[in-house]
ChimeraX commands (.cxc) that place a marker at each C-alpha (Angstrom):
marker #1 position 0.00,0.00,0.00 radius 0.5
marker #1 position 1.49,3.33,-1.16 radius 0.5
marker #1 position 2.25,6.26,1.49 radius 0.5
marker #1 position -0.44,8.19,-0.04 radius 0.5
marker #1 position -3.46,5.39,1.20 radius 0.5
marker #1 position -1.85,4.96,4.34 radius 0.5
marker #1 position -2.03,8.84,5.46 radius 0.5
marker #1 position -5.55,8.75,3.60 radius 0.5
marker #1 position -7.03,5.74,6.36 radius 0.5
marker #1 position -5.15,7.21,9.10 radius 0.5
marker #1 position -6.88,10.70,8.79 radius 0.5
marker #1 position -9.95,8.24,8.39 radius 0.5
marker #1 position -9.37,6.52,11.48 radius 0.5
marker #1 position -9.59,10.18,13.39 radius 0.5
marker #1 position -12.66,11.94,14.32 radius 0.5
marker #1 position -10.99,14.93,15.62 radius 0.5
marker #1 position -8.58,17.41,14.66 radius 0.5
marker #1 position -7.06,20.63,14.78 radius 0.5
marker #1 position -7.72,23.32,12.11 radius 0.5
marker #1 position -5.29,25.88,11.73 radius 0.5
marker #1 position -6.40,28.87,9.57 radius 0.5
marker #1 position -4.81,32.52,9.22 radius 0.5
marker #1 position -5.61,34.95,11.70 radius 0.5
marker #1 position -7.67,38.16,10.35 radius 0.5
marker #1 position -7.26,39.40,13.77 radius 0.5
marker #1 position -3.98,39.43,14.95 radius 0.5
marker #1 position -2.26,39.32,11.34 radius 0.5
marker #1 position -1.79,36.10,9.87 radius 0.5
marker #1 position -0.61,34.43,12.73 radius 0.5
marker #1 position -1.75,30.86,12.99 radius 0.5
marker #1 position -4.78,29.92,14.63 radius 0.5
marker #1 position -5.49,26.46,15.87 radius 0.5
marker #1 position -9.19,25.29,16.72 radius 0.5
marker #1 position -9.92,21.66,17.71 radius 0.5
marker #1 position -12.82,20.53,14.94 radius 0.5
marker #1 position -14.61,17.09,14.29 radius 0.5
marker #1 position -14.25,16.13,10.49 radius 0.5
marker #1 position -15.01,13.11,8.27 radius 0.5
marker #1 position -13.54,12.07,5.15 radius 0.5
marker #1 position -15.78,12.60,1.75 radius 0.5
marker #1 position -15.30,10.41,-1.08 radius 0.5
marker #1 position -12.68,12.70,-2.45 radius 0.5
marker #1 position -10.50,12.11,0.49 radius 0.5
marker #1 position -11.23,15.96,1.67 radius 0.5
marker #1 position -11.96,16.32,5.60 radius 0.5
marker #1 position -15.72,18.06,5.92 radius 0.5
marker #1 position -15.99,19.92,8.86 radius 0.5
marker #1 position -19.19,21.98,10.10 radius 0.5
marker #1 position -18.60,25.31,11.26 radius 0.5
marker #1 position -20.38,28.02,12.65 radius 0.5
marker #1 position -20.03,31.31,10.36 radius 0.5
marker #1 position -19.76,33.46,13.48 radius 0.5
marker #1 position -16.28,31.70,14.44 radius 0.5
marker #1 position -13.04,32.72,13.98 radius 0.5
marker #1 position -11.73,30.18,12.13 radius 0.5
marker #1 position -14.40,30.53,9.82 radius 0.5
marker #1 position -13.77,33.99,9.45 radius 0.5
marker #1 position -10.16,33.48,8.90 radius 0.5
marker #1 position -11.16,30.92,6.02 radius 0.5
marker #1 position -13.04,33.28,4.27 radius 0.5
marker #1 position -10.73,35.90,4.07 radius 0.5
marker #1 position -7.41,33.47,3.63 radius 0.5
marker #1 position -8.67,30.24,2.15 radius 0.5
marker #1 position -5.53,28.36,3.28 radius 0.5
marker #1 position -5.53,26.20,6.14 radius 0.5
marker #1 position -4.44,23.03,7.20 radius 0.5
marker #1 position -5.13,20.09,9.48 radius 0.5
marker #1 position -3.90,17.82,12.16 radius 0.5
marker #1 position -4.92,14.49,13.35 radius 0.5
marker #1 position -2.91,12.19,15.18 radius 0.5
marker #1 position -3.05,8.57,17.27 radius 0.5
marker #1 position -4.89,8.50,20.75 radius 0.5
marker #1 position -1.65,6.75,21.43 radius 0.5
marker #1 position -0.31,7.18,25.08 radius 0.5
marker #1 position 2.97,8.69,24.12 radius 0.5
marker #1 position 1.38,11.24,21.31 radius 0.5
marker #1 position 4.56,11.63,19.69 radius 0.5
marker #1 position 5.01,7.95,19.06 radius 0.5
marker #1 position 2.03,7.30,17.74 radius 0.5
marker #1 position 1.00,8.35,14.10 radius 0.5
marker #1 position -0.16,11.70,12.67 radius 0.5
marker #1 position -1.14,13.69,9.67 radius 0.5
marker #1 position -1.41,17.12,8.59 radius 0.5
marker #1 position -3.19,17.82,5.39 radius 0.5
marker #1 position -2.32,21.24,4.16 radius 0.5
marker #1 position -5.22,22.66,1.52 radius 0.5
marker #1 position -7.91,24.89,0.56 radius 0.5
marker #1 position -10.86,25.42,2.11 radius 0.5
marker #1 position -13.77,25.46,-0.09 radius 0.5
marker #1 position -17.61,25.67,1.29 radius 0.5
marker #1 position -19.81,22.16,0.48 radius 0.5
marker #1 position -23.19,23.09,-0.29 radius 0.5
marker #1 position -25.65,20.94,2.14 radius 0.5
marker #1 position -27.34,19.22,-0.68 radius 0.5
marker #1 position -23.96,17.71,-1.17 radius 0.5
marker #1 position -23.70,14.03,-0.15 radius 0.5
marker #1 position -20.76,14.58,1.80 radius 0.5
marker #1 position -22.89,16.98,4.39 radius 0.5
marker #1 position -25.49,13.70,4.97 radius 0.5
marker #1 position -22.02,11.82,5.64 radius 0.5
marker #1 position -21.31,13.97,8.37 radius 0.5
marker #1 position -24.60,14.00,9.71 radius 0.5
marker #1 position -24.58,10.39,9.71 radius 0.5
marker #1 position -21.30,10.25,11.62 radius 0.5
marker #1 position -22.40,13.00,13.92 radius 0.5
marker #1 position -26.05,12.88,14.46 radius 0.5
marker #1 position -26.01,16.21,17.07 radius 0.5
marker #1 position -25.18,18.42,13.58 radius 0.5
marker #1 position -28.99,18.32,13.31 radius 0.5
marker #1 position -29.61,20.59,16.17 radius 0.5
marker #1 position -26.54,23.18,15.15 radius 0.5
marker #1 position -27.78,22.86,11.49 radius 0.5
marker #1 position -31.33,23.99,13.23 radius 0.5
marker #1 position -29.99,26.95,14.48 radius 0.5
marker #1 position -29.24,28.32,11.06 radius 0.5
marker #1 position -25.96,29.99,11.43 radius 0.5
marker #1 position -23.57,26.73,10.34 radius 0.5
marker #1 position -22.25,25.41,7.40 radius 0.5
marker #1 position -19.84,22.39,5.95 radius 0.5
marker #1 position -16.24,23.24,4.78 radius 0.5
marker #1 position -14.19,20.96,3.19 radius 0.5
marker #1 position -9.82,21.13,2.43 radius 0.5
marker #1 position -8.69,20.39,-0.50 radius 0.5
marker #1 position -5.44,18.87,-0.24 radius 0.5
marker #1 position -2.98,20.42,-1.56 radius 0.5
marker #1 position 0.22,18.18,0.05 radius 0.5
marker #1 position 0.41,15.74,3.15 radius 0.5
marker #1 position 2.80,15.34,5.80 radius 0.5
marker #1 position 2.59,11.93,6.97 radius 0.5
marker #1 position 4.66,10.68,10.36 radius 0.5
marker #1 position 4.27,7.10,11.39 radius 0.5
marker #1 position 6.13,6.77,13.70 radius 0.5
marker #1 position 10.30,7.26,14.72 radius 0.5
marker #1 position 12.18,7.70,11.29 radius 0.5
marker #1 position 9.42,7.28,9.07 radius 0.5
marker #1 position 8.11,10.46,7.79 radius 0.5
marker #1 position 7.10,11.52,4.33 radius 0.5
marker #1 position 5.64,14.15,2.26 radius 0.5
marker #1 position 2.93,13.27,0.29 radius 0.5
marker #1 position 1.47,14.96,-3.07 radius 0.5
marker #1 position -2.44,15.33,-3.46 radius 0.5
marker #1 position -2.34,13.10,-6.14 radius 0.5
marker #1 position -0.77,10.04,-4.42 radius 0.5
marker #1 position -3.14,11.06,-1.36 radius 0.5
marker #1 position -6.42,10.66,-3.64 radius 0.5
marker #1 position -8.47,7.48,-3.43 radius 0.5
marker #1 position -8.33,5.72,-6.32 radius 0.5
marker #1 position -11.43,6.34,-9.07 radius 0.5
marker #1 position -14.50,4.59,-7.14 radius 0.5
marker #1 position -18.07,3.99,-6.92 radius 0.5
marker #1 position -18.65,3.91,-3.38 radius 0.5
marker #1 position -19.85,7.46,-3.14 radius 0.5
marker #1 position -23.31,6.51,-5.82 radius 0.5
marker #1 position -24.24,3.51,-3.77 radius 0.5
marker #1 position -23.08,4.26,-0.29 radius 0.5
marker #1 position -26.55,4.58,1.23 radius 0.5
marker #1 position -27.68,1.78,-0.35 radius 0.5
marker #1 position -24.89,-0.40,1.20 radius 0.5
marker #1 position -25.18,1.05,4.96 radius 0.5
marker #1 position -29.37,0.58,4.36 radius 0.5
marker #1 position -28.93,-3.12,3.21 radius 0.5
marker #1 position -26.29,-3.98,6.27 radius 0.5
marker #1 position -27.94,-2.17,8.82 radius 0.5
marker #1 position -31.47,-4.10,7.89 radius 0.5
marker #1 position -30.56,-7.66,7.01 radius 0.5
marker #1 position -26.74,-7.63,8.79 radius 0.5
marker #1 position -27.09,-6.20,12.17 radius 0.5
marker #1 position -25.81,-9.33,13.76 radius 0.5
marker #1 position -22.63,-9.21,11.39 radius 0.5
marker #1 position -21.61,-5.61,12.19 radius 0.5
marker #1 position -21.68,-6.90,16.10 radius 0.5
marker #1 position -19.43,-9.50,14.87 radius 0.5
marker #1 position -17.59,-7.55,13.04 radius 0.5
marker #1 position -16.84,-5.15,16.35 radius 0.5
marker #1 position -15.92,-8.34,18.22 radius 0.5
marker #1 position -13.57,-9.84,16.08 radius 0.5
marker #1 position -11.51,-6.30,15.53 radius 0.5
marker #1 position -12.24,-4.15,18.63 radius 0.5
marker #1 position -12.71,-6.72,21.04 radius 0.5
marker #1 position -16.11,-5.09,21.64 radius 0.5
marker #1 position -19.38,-6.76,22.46 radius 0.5
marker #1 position -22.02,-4.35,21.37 radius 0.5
marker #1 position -25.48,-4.30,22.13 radius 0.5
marker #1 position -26.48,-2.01,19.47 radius 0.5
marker #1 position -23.86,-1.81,16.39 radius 0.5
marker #1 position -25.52,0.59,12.87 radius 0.5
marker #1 position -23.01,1.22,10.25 radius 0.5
marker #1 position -22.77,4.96,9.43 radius 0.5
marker #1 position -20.52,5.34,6.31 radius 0.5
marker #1 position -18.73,3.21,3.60 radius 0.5
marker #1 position -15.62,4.45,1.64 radius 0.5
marker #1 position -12.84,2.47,-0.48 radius 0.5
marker #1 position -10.75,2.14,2.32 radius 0.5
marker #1 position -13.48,0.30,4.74 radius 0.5
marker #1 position -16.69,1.52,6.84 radius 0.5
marker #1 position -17.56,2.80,10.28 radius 0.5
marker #1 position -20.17,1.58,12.80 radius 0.5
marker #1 position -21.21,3.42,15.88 radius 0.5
marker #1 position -21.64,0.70,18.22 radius 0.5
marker #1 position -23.25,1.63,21.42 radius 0.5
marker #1 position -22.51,4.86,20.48 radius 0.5
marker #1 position -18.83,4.94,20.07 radius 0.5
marker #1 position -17.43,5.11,16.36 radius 0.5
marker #1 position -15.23,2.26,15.25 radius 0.5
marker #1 position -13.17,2.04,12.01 radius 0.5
marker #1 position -12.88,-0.90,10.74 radius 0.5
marker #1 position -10.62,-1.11,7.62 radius 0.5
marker #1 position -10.83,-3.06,3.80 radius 0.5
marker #1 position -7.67,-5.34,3.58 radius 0.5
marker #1 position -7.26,-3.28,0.00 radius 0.5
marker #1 position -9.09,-0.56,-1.65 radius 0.5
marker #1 position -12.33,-1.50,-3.29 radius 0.5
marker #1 position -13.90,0.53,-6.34 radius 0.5
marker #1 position -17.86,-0.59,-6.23 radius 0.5
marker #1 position -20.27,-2.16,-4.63 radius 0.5
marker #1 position -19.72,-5.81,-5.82 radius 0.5
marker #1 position -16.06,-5.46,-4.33 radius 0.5
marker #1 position -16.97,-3.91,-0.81 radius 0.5
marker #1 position -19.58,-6.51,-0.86 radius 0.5
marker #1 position -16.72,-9.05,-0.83 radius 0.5
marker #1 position -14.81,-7.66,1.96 radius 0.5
marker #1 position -18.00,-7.44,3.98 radius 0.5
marker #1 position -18.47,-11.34,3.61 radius 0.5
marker #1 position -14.74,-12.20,4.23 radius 0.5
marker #1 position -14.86,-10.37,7.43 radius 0.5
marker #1 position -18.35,-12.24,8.49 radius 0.5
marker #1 position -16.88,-15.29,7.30 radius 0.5
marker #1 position -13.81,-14.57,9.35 radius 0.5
marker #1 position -15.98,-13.13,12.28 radius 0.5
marker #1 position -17.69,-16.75,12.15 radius 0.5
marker #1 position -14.72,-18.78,12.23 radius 0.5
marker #1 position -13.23,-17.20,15.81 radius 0.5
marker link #1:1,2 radius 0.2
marker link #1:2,3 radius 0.2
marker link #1:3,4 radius 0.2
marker link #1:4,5 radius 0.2
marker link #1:5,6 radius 0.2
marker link #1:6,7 radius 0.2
marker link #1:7,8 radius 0.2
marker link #1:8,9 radius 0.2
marker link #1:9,10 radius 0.2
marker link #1:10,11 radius 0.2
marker link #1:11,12 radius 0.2
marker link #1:12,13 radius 0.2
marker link #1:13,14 radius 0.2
marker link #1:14,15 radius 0.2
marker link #1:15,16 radius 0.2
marker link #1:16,17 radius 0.2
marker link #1:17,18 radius 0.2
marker link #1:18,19 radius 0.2
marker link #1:19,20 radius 0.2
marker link #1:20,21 radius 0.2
marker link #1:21,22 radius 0.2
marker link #1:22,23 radius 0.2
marker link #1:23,24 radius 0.2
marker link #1:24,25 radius 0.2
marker link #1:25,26 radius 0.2
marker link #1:26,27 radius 0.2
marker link #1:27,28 radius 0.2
marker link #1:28,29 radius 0.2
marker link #1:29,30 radius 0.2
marker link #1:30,31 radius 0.2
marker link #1:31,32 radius 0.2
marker link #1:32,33 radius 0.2
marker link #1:33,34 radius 0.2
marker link #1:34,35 radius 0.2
marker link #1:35,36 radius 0.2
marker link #1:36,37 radius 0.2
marker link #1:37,38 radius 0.2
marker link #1:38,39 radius 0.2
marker link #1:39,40 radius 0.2
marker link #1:40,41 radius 0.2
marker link #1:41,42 radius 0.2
marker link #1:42,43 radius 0.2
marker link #1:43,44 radius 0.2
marker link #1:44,45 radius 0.2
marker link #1:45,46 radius 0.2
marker link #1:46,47 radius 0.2
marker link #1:47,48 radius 0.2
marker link #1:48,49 radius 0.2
marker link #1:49,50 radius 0.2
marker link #1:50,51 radius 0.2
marker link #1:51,52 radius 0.2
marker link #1:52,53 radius 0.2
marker link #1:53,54 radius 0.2
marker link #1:54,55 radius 0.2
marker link #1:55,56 radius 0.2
marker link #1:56,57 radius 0.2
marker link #1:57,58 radius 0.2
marker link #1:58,59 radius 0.2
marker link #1:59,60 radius 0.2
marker link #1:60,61 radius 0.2
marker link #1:61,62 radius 0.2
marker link #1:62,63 radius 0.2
marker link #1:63,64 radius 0.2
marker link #1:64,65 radius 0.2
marker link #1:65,66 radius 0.2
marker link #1:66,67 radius 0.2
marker link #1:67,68 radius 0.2
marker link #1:68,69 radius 0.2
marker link #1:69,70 radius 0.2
marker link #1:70,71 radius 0.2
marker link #1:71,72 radius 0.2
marker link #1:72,73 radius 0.2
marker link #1:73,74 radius 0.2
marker link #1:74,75 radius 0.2
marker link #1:75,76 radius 0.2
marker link #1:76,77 radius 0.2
marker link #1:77,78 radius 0.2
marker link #1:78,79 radius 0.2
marker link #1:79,80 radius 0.2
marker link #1:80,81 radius 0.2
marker link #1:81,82 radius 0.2
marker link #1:82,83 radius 0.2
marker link #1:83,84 radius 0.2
marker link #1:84,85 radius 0.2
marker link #1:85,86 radius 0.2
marker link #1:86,87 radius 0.2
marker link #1:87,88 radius 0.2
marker link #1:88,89 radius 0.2
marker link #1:89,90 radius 0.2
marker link #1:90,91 radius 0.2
marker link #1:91,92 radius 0.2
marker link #1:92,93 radius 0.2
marker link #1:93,94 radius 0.2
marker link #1:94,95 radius 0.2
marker link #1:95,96 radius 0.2
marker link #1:96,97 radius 0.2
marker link #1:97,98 radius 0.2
marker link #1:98,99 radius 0.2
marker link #1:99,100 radius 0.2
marker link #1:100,101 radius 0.2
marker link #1:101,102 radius 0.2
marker link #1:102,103 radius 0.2
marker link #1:103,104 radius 0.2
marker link #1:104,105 radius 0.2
marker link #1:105,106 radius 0.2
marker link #1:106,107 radius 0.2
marker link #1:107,108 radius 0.2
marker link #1:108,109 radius 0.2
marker link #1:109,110 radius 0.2
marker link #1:110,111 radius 0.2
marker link #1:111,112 radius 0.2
marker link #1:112,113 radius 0.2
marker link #1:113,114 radius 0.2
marker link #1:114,115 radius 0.2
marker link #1:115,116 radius 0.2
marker link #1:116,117 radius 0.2
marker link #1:117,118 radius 0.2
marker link #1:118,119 radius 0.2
marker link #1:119,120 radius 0.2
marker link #1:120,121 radius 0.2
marker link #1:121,122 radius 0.2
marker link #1:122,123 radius 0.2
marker link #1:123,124 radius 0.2
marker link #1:124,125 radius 0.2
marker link #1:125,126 radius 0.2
marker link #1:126,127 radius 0.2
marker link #1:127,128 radius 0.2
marker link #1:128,129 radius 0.2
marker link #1:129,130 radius 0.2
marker link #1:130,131 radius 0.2
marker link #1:131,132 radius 0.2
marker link #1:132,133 radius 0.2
marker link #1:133,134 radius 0.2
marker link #1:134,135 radius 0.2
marker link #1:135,136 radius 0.2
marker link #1:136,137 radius 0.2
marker link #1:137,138 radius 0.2
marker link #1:138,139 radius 0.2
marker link #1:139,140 radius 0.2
marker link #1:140,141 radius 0.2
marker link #1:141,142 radius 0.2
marker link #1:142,143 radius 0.2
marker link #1:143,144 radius 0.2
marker link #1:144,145 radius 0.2
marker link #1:145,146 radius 0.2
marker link #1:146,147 radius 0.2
marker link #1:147,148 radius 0.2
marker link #1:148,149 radius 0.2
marker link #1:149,150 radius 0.2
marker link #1:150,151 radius 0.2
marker link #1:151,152 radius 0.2
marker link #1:152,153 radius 0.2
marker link #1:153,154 radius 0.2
marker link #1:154,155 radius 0.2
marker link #1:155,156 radius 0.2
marker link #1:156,157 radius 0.2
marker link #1:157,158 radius 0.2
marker link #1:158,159 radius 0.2
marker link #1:159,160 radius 0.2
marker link #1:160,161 radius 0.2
marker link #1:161,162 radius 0.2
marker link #1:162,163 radius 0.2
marker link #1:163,164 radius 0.2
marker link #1:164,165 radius 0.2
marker link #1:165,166 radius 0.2
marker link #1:166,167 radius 0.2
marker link #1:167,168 radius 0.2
marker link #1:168,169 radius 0.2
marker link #1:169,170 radius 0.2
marker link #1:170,171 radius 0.2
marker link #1:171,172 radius 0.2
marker link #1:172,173 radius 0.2
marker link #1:173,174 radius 0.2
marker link #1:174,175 radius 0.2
marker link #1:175,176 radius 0.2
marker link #1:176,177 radius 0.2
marker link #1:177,178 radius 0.2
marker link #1:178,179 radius 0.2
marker link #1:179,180 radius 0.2
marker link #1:180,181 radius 0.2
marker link #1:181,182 radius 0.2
marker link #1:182,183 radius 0.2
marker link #1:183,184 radius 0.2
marker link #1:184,185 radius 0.2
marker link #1:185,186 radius 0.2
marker link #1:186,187 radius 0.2
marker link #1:187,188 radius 0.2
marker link #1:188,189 radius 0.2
marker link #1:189,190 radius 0.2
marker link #1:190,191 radius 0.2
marker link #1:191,192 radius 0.2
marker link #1:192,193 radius 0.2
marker link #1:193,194 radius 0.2
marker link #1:194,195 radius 0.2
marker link #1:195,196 radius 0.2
marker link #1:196,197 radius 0.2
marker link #1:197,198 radius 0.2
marker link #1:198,199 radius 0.2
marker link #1:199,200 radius 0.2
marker link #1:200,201 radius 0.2
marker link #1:201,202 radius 0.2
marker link #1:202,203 radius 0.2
marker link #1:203,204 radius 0.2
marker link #1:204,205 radius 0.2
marker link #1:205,206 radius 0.2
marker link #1:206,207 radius 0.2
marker link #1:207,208 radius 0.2
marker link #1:208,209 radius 0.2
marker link #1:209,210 radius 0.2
marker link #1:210,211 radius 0.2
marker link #1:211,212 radius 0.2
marker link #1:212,213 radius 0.2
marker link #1:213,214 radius 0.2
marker link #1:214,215 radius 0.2
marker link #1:215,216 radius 0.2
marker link #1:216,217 radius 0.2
marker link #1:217,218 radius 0.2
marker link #1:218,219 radius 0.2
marker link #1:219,220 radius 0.2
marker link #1:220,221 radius 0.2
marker link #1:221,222 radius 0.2
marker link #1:222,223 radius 0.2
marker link #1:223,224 radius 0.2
marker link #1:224,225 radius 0.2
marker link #1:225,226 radius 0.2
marker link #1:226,227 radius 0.2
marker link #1:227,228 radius 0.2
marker link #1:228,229 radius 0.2
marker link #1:229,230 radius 0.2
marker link #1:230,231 radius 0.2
marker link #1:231,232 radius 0.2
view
């Protein structure tokens, strides 16, 4: 697996994040704010903002920003981290990469009530990627982008068809990789790189041995893992 896909499902693995964006107030200095964010299809971190904050503010008037997400490891600096330097470019809420975050963070509904938020997205423009002691790269937005892919037209269809007739798999599944016994397990998202359940309310990534590009090949991976879930 290239560099590129590994930085790409270790931002995936994260939920949360700090954005640093250019200070209007106190003159381009950087300004760090701690932000949930999911992955769209494009690989670009989505993040909902409120138009009255700063860092919001900042982005309009500088468009460049950048991110950081790292291991909940307990030595921080040992574990693995990204920063994904880019654009950021507003995402219209019709766009299915709002309903992604929505799915992945269902209390959105009641900030999107209030009227005054809205989804941003980064477009990479490179990647610093540390895994750990002596392995650190930079990484182009070209090797960072997920490989041409279907999984964006027929995600909902996927997480409606496993979360009706496979509930009982998806607990499996969060047994046999996170050691977790969950009561109630619903999976919220699908990408090339694997899916994410929110079992008894916690999120859990669970990734694809390799990338898939449609529904016929995430299909696959979904029964290898039950079949795999059944044999332990």
């Amino acid at each position: 697996m290239s560099g590129g896909a590994d930085a790409r499902r270790q931002l995936a693995s994260c939920r949360a994040g700090v954005l640093s964006t250019s200070s209007r107030r106190h003159g381009g200095h950087p300004f760090g704010s701690l932000v949930l964010y999911v992955l769209d299809h494009q690989g670009r971190p989505v993040i909902l903002v409120s138009r009255l904050a700063e860092h919001t503010r900042n982005a309009e008037a500088d468009p460049r920003a950048s991110l950081l997400a790292h291991d909940a490891a307990p030595d921080p600096l040992a574990g693995a981290r990204v920063t994904l330097l880019g654009n950021a470019t507003q995402v219209d809420e019709s766009n299915p990469a709002a309903a992604r975050y929505r799915r992945f963070f269902p209390d959105s509904e009641k900030l999107l009530a209030l009227g005054d938020f809205a989804f941003l997205a980064l477009d990479p423009l490179a990647i610093r990627f540390i895994e750990g002691f002596g392995s650190i790269h930079w990484i182009s937005a070209a090797d960072y982008a997920p490989p041409a892919n279907s999984l964006a037209d027929v995600e909902a269809d996927i997480i409606a068809h496993m979360n009706f007739e496979h509930v009982h798999n998806l607990r499996d599944y969060c047994r046999l990789v996170h050691g977790r016994n969950a009561e109630q397990a619903v999976m919220v998202g699908v990408d090339c790189d694997g899916f994410d359940v929110r079992a008894d309310g916690q999120l859990l990534r669970f990734g694809f041995e390799r990338p898939v590009t449609d529904a016929a090949e995430a299909r696959a991976s979904l029964v290898a893992l039950a079949r795999a879930s059944r044999a332990h």
